[in-house]
PABA-488840 format. One record per atom (N, C-alpha, C, O, CB): residue number from 0; x, y, z. Coordinates in nm, 4 decimals, padded with zeros to 6 digits. Glycine has a CB too. Example, Ala and Ser with C-alpha at 12.3 -4.5 7.8 and 13.67 -1.06 7.14 Angstrom:
     k         c1         c2         c3
     0    01.3190   -00.5690    00.7800
     0    01.2300   -00.4500    00.7800
     0    01.3200   -00.3300    00.7800
     0    01.4236   -00.3319    00.8465
     0    01.1308   -00.4473    00.9046
     1    01.2850   -00.2250    00.7080
     1    01.3670   -00.1060    00.7140
     1    01.2900    00.0030    00.7870
     1    01.3409    00.1138    00.8039
     1    01.4084   -00.0598    00.5725
END
This chain:
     k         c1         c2         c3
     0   -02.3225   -09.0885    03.9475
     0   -02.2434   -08.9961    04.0261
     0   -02.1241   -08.9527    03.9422
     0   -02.0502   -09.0402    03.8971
     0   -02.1980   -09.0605    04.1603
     1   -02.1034   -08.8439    03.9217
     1   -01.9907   -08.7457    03.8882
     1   -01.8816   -08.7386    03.9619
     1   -01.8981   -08.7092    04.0803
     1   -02.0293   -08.6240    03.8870
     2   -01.7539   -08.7612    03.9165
     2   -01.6506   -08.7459    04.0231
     2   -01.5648   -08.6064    03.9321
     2   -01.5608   -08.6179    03.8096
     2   -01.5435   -08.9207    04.0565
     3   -01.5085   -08.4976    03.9876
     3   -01.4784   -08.3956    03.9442
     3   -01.3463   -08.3820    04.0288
     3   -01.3423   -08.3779    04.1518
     3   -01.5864   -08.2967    03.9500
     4   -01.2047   -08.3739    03.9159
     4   -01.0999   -08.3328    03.9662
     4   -01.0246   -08.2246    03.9660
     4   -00.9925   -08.1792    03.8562
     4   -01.0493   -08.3901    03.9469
     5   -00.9739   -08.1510    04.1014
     5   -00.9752   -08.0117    04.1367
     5   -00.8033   -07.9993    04.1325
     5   -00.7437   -08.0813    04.2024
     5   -01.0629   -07.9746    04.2988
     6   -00.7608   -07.9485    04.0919
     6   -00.5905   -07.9235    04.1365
     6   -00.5723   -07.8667    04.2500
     6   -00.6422   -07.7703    04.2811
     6   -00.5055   -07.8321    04.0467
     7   -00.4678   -07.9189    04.3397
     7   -00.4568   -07.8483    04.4572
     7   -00.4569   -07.6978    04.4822
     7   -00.5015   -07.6456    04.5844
     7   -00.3577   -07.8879    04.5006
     8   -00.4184   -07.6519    04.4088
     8   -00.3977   -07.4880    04.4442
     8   -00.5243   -07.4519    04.4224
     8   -00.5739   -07.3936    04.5188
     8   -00.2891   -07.3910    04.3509
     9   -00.6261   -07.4719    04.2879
     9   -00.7345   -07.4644    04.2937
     9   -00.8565   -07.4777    04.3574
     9   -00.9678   -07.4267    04.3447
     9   -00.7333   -07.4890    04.2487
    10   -00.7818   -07.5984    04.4626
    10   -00.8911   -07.6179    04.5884
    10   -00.8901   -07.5551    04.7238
    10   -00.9789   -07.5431    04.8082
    10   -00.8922   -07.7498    04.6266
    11   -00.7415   -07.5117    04.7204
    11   -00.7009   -07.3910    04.8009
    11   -00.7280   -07.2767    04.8068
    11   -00.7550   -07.2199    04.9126
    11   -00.6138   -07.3701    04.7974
    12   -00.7243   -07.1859    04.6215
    12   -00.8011   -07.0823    04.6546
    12   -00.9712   -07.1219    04.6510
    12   -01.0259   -07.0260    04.7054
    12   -00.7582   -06.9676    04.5550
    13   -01.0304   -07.1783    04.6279
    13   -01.1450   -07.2301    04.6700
    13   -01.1660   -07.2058    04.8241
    13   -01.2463   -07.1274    04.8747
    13   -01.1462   -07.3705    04.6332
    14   -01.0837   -07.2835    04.8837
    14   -01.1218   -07.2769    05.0350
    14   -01.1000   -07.1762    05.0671
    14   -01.2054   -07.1542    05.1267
    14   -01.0677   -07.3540    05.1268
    15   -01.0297   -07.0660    05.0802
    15   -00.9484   -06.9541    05.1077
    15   -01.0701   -06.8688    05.0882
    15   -01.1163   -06.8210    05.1918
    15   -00.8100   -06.9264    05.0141
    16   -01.1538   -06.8299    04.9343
    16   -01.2719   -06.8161    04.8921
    16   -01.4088   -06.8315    05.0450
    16   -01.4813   -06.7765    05.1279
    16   -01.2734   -06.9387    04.7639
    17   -01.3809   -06.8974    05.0116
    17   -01.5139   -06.9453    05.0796
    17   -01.4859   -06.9341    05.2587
    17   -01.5798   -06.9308    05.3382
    17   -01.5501   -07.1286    05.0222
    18   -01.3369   -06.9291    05.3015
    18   -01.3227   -06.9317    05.4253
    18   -01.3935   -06.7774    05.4530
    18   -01.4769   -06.7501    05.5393
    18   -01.1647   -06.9633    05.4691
    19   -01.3239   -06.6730    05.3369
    19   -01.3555   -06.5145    05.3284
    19   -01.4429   -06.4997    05.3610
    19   -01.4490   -06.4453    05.4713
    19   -01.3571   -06.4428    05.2278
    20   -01.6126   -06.5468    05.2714
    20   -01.7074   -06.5747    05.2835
    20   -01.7402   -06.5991    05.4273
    20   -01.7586   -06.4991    05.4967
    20   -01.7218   -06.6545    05.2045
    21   -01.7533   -06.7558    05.5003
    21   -01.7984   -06.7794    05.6230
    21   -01.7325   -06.6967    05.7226
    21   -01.7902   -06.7068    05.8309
    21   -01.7868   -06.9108    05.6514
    22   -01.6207   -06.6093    05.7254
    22   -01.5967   -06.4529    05.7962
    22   -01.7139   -06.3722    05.7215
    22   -01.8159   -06.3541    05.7880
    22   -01.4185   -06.3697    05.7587
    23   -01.7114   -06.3370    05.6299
    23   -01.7963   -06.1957    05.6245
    23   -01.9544   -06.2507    05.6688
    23   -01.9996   -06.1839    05.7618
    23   -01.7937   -06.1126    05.4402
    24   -02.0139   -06.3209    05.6372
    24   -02.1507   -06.3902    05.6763
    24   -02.1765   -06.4151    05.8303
    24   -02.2914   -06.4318    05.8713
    24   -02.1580   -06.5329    05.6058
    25   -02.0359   -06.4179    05.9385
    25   -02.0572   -06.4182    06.0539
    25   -02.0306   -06.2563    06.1362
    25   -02.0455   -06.2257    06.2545
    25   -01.9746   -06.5340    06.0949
    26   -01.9895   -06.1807    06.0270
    26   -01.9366   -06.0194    06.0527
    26   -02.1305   -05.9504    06.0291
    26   -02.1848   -05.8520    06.0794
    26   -01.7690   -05.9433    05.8766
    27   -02.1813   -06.0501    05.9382
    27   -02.3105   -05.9795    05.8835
    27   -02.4568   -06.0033    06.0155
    27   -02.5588   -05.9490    06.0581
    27   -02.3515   -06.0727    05.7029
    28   -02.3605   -06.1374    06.0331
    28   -02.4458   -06.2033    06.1624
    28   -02.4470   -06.1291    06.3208
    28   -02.5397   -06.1088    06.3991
    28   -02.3769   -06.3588    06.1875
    29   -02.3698   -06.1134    06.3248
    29   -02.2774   -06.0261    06.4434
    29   -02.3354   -05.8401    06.4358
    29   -02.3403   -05.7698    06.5367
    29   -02.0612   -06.0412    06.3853
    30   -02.3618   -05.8059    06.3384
    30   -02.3739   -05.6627    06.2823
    30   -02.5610   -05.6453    06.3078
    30   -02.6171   -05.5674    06.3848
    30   -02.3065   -05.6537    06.0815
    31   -02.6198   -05.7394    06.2209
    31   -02.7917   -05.7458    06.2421
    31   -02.8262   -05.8601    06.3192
    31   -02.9279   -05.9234    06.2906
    31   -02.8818   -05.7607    06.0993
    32   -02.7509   -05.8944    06.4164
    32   -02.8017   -06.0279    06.5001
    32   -02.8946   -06.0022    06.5848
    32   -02.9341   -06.0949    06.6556
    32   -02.7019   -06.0974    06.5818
    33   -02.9476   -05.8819    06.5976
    33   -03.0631   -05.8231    06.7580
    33   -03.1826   -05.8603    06.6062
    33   -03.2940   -05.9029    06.6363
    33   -03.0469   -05.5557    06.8652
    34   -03.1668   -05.8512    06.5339
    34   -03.2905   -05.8546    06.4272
    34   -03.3391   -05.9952    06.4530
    34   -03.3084   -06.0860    06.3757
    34   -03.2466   -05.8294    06.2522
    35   -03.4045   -06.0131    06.5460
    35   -03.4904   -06.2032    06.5571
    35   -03.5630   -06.2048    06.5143
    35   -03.6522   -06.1200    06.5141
    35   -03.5474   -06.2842    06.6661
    36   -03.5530   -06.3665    06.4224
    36   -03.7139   -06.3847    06.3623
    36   -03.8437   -06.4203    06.4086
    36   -03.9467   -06.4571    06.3520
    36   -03.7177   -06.4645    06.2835
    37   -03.8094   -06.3985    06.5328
    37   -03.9892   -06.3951    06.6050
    37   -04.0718   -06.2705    06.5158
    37   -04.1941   -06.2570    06.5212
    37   -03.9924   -06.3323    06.8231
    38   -03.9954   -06.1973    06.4467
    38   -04.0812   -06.0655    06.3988
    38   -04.1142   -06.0828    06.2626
    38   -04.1564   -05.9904    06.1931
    38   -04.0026   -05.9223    06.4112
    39   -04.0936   -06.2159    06.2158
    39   -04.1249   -06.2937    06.0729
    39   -04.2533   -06.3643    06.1214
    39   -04.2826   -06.3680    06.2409
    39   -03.9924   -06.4155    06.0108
    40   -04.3384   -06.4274    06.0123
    40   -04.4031   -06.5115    06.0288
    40   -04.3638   -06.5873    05.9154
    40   -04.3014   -06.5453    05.8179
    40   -04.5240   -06.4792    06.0517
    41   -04.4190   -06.7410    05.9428
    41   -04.3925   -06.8500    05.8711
    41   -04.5600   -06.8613    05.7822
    41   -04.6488   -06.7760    05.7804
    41   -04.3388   -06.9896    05.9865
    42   -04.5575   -06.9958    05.7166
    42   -04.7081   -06.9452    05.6581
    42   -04.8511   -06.9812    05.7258
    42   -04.9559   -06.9223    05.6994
    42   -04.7240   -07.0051    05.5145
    43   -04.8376   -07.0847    05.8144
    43   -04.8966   -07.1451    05.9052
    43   -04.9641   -07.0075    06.0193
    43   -05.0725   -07.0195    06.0766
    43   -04.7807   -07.2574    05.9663
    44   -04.8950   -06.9125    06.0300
    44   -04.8885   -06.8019    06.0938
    44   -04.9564   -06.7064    06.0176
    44   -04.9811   -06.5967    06.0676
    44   -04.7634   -06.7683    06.1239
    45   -04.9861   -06.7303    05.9162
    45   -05.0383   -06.5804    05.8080
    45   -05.1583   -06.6872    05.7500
    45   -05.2693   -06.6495    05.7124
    45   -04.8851   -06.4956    05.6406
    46   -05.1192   -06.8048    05.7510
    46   -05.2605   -06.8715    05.7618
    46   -05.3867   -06.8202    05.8493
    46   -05.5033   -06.8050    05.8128
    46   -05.2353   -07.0011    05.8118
    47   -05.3427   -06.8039    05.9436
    47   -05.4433   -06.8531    06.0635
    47   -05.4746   -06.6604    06.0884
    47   -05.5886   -06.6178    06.1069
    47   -05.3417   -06.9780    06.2400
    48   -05.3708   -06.5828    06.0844
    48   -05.3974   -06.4711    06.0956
    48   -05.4941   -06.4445    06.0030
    48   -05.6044   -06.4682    06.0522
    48   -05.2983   -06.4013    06.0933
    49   -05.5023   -06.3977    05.8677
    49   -05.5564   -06.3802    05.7797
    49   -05.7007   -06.4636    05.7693
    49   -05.8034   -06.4137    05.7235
    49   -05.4652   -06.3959    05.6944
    50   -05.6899   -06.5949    05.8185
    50   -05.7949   -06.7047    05.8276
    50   -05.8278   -06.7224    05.6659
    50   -05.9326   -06.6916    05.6091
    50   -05.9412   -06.6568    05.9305
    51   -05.6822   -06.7933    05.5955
    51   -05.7372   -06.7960    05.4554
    51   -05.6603   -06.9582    05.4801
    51   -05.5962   -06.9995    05.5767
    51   -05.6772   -06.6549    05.3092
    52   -05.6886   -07.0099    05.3809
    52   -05.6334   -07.1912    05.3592
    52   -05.4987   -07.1881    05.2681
    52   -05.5042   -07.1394    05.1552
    52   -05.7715   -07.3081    05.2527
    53   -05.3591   -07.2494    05.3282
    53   -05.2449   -07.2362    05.2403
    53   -05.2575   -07.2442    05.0870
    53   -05.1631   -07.1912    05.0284
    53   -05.1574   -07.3328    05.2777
    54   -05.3491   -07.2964    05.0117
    54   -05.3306   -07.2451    04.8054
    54   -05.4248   -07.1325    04.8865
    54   -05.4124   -07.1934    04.9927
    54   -05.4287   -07.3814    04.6041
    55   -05.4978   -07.0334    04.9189
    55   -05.5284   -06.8880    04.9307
    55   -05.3493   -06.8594    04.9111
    55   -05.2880   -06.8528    04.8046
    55   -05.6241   -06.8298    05.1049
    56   -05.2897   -06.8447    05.0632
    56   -05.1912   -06.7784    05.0450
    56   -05.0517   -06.8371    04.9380
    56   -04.9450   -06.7795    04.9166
    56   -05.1632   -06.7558    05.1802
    57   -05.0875   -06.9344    04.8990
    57   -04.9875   -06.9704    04.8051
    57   -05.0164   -06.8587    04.6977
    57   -04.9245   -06.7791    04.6782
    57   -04.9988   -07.1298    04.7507
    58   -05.1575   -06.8396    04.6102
    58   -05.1983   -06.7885    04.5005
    58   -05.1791   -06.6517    04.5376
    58   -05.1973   -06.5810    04.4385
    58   -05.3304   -06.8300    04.4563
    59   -05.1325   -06.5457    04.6996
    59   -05.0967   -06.4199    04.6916
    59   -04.9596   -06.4056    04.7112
    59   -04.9107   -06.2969    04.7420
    59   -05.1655   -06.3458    04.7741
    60   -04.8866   -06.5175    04.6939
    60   -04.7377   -06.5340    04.6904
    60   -04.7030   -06.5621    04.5214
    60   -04.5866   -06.5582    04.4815
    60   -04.6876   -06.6742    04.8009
    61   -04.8064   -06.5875    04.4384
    61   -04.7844   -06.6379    04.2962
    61   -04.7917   -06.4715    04.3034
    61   -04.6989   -06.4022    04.3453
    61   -04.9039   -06.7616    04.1924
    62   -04.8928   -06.4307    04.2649
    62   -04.9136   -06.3041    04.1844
    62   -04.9093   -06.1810    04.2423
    62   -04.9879   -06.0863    04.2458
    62   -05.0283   -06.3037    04.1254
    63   -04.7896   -06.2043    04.2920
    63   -04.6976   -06.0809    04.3650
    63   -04.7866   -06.0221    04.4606
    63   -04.7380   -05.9168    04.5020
    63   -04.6410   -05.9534    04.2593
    64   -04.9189   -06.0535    04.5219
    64   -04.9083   -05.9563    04.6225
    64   -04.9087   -05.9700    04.7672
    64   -04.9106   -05.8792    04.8502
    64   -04.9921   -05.8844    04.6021
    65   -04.9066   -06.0981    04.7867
    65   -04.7805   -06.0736    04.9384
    65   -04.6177   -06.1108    04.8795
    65   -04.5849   -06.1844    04.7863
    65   -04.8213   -06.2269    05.1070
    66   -04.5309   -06.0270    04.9755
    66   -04.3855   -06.0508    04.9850
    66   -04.3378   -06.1366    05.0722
    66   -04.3901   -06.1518    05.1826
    66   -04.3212   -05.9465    05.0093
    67   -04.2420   -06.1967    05.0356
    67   -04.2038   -06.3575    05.0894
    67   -04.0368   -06.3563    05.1194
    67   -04.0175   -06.2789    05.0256
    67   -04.2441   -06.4952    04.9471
    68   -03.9477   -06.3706    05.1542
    68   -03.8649   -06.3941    05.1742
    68   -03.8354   -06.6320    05.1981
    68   -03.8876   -06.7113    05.2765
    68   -03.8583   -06.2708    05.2835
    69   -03.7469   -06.6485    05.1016
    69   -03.7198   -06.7786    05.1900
    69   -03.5932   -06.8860    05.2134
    69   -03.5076   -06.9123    05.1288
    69   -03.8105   -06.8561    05.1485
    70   -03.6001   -06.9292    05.3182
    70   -03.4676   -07.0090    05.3779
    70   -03.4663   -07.1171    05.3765
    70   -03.5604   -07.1817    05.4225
    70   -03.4313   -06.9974    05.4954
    71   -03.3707   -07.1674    05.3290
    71   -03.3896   -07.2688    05.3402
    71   -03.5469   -07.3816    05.3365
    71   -03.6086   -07.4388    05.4264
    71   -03.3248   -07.2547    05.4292
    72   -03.5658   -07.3738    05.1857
    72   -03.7344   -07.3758    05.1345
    72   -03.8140   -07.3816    05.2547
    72   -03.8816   -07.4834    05.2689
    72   -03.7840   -07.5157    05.0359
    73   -03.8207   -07.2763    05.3606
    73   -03.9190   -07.2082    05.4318
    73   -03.9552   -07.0900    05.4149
    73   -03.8682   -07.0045    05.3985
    73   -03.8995   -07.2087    05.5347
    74   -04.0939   -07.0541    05.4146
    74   -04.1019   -06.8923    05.3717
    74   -04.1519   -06.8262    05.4863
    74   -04.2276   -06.8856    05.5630
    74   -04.2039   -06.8539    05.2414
    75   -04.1071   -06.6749    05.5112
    75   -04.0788   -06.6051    05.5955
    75   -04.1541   -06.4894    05.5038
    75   -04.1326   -06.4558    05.3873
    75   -03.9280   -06.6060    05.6433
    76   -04.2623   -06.4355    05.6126
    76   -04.3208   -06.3041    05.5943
    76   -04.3170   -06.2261    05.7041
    76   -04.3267   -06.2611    05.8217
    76   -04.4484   -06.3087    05.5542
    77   -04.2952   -06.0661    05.6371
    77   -04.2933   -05.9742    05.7742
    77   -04.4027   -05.9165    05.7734
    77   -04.4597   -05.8838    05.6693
    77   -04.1864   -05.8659    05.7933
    78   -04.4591   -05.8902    05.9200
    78   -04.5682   -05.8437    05.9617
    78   -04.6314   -05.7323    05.8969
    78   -04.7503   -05.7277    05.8654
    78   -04.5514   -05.8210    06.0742
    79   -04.5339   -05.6304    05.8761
    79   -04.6089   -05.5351    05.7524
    79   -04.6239   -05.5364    05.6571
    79   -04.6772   -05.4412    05.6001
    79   -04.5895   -05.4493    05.7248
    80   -04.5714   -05.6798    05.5743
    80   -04.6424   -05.6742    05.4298
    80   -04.7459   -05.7571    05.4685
    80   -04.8290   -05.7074    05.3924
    80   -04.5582   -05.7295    05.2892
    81   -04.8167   -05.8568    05.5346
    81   -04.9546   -05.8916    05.6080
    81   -05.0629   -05.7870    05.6296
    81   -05.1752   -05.7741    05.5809
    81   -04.9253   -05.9391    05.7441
    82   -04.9718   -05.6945    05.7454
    82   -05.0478   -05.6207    05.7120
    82   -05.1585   -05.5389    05.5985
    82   -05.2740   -05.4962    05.5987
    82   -04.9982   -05.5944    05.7430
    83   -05.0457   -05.5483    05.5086
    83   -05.1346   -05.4174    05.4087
    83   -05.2060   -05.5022    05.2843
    83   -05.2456   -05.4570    05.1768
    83   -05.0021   -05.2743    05.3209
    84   -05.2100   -05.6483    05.3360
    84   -05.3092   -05.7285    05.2262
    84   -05.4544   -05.7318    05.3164
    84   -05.5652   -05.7152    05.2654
    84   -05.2428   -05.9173    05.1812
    85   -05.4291   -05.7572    05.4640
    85   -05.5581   -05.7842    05.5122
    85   -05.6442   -05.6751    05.4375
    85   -05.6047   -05.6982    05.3232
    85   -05.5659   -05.7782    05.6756
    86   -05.7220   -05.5867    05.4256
    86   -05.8302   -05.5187    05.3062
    86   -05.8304   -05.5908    05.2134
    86   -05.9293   -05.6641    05.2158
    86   -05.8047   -05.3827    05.2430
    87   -05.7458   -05.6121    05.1028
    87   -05.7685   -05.7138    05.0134
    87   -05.8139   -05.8286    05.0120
    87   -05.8991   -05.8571    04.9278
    87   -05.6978   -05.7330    04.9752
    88   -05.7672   -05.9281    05.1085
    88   -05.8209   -06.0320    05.1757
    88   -05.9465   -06.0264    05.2148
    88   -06.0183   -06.1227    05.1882
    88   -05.7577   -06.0572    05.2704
    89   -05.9988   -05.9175    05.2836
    89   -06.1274   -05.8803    05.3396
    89   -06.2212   -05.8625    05.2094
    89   -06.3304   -05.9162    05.1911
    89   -06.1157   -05.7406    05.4350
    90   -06.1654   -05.7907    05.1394
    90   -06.2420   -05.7750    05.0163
    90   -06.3174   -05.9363    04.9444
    90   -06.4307   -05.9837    04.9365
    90   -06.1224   -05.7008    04.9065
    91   -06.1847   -05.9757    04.9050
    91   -06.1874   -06.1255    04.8557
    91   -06.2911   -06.1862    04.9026
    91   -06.3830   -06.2195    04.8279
    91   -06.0745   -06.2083    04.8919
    92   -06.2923   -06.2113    05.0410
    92   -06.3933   -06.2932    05.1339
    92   -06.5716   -06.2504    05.1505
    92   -06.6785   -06.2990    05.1873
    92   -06.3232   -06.2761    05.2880
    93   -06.5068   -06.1145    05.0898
    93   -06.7116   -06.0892    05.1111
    93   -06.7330   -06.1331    04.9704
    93   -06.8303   -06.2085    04.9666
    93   -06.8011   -05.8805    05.1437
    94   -06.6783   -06.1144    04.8515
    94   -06.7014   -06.1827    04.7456
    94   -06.7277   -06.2991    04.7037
    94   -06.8068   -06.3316    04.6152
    94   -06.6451   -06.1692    04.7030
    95   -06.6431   -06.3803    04.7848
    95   -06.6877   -06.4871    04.8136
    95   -06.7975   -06.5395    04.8228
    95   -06.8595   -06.6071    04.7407
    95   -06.6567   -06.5034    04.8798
    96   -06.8402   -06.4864    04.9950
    96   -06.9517   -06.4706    05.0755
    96   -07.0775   -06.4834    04.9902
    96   -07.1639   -06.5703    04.9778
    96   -06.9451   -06.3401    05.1474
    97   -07.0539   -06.3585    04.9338
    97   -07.1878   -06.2743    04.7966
    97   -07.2146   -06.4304    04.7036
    97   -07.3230   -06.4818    04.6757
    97   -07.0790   -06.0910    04.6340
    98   -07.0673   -06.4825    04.6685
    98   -07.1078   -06.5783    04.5765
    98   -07.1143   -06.7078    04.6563
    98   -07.0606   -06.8102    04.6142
    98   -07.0134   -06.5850    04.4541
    99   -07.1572   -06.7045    04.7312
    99   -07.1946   -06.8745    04.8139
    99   -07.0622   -06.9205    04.8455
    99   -07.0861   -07.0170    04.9181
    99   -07.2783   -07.0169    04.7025
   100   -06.9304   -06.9106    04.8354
   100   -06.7704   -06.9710    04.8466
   100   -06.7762   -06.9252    05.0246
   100   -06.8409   -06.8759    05.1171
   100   -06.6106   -06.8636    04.7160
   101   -06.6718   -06.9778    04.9859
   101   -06.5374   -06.9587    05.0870
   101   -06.4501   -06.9307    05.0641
   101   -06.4044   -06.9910    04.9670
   101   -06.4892   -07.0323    05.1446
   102   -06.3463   -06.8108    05.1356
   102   -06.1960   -06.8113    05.1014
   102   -06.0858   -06.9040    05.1814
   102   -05.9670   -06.9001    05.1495
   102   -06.1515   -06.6694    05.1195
END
């Protein structure tokens, strides 16, 4: 363990800093707060939609083609970038199919 010593004034504007911060982040909260994440999905949710197995959707989160947002190491997808993979996905799966797999 590291112990790190701060000079008072330094920890003051620090806090002062950061008080700024937890105002503007609750001004940001307050401003887009009607935006709920019921209109996200988690991956468990784009699992089951899509009907692919989490490494499927891990490997369209590697190579950019679903978009991901994440919080607190949870990932959050919005319904219209889902959307516009299902064809691809569909694609994937008859290929599959053709070759004896599963997706």
């Amino acid at each position: 363990m590291e112990i790190v010593n701060v000079e008072a004034k330094t920890f003051e504007e620090m806090l002062s800093k950061f008080e700024g911060f937890a105002v503007r982040m609750e001004q940001l909260c307050r401003l887009y707060g009607d935006r709920n994440m019921s209109e996200w999905l988690d991956n468990q949710d784009v699992c089951l939609l899509l009907k692919i197995s989490p490494r499927t959707l891990q490997t369209l989160r590697d190579n950019g083609t679903l978009a991901y947002s994440q919080i607190n190491h949870k990932t959050y997808y919005r319904p219209v970038d889902v959307e516009k993979i299902v064809p691809l996905v569909e694609d994937k799966r008859k290929q599959a199919n053709y070759k004896g797999k599963q997706l």
